[in-house]
Residue, then its C-alpha position, 0 to 999 in steps of 0.5 A: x593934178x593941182x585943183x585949186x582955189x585960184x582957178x575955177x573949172x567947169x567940171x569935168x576936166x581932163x587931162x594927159x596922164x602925164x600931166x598928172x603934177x601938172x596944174x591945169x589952167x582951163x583957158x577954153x571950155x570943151x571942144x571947138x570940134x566936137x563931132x567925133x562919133x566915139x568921144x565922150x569927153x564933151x557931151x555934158x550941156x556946161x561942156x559947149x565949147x567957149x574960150x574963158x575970158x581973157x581977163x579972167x584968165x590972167x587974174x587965175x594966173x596972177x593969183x597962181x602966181x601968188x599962191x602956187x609958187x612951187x608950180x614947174x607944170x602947167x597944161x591948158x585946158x580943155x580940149x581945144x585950148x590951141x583953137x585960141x588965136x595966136x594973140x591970146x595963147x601969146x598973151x596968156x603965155x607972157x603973163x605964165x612968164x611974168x606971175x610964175x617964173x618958176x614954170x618950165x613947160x606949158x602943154x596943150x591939147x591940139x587938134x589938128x585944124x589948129x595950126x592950120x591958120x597959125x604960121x610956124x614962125x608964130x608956133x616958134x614964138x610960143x615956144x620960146x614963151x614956154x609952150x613946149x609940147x602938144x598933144x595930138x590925137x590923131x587917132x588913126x592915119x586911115x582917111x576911111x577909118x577918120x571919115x567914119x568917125x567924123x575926125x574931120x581930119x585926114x593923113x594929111x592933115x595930121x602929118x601936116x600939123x605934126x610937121x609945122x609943130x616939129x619945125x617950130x621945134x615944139x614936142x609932139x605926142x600922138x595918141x592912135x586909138x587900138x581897135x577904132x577900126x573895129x574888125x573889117x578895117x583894123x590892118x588899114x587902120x594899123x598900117x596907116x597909123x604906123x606910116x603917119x608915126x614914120x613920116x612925122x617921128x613924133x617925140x611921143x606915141x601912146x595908144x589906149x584901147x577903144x571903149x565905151x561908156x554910154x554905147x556905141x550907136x553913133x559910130x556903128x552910125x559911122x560905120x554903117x552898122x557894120x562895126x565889131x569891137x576887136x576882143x583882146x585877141x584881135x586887139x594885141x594883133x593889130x598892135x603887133x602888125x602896127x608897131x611892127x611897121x614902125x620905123x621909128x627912131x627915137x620916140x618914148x612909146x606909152x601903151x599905159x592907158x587904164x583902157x589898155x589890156x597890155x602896158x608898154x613902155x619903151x623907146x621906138x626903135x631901141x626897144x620895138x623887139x622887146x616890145x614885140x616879144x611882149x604882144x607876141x607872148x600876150x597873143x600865145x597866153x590869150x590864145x590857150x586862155x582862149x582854148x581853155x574856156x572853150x574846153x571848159x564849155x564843152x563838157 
């Protein structure tokens, strides 16, 4: 990831995995959300939300242009760099084009509620500006599960948007967070999330594992003081009930997250057996580990 003079950040930033040879330019700042019980990406005071100005992003990609020559990536931060109008991501795409001829994809995070005031022929245009690809964190496809967590999002919603972007011919990748159901709602939360990915077969799906690291009272708030965190066990079953019920045709799968106990990697469907074999020999392990330990706490 390319941290450089010519652009200035406002700390801390992030970014897909694979953005990681990416150069992030921070177009916005934060998440015009920013509701979400179990996120913890935004909630440091210099993190409210608020779009850079729109001079002085063109004078950071001018100056990229003069000194990043060799720049082929670029990701628009932060979170919510799509909740721009449809007039500045064009403005701020055209001068990528102008400055950087060498950049051969733009990508973005995307929430949902993004698109919805953006029509498909405009999403078209961005493309052909560069704007390739969007990250969707749809987490779950559970409407019960997303109003817990205060997604401000439903099923719909999210397919909806996956939709008009695949019809606008960008790439999608959605992420599904393993274990945000917690115990009580992980076989809806994992059927739910295969049928969203079948319904919009996105060119990417990933998960990471649900974690914590300031504690988790706001959303066992959510839940009503009824959530449990699956353990390992729960977990590699609720990611084998979940792609089980895949009927995907042709999207790369990254369960490669450091939060993930089990890294996959494949392509949905060519790979789904393979897959499942690997959960299926992960749950026979952490079972006898399992027994093991218990053996060891009864002597």
């Amino acid at each position: 990831m390319y941290y450089y003079p010519p652009v200035e950040y406002i700390e801390p930033l992030f970014r897909p995995p694979s953005e990681g040879n990416s150069l992030i330019l921070q177009v916005t700042n934060g998440c015009s959300w920013n509701n979400c019980t179990f996120c913890e990406m935004y909630t440091e005071p210099q993190k409210r939300f608020k779009p850079k100005a729109e001079a002085k992003v063109l004078e950071e990609i001018r100056r990229c242009g003069e000194e990043l020559a060799g720049v082929r990536r670029i990701f628009l931060a932060d979170g919510d760099a799509m909740a721009l109008s449809f007039r500045r991501l064009k403005t701020i795409l055209e001068a990528i084009r102008v400055e950087m001829p060498a950049v051969t994809r733009v990508s973005a995070y995307c929430l949902p509620r993004n698109l919805k005031n953006k029509t498909v022929e405009e999403l078209q245009e961005l493309r052909e500006l560069g704007l390739g690809l969007l990250y969707i964190g749809a987490e779950s496809g559970d409407d019960e599960v997303l109003a817990k967590i205060q997604k401000g999002e439903t099923y719909r919603s999210t397919c909806d948007a996956l939709l008009k972007a695949k019809a606008a011919g960008m790439k999608t990748s959605v992420m599904i967070i393993n274990g945000m159901g917690g115990v009580k709602y992980s076989e809806q939360h994992a059927l739910a999330a295969a049928r969203l990915v079948n319904e919009t077969q996105p060119d990417y799906f990933a998960t990471l594992v649900l974690f914590f690291r300031n504690g988790m009272d706001k959303v066992q708030e959510g839940f009503g003081g009824d959530f449990q965190m699956l353990d390992q066990q729960g977990l590699f079953l609720e990611m084998e009930m979940m792609l089980s019920h895949t009927e995907l045709e042709r999207s790369v799968f990254r369960s490669d997250h450091a939060s993930n106990y089990l890294v996959l990697k494949g392509v949905l469907g060519r790979d789904k057996d393979k897959m499942l074999a690997q959960i299926r020999g992960a749950l026979e392990n952490s079972s006898l580990i399992s027994l093991r330990n218990d053996s060891y706490r009864g002597l």
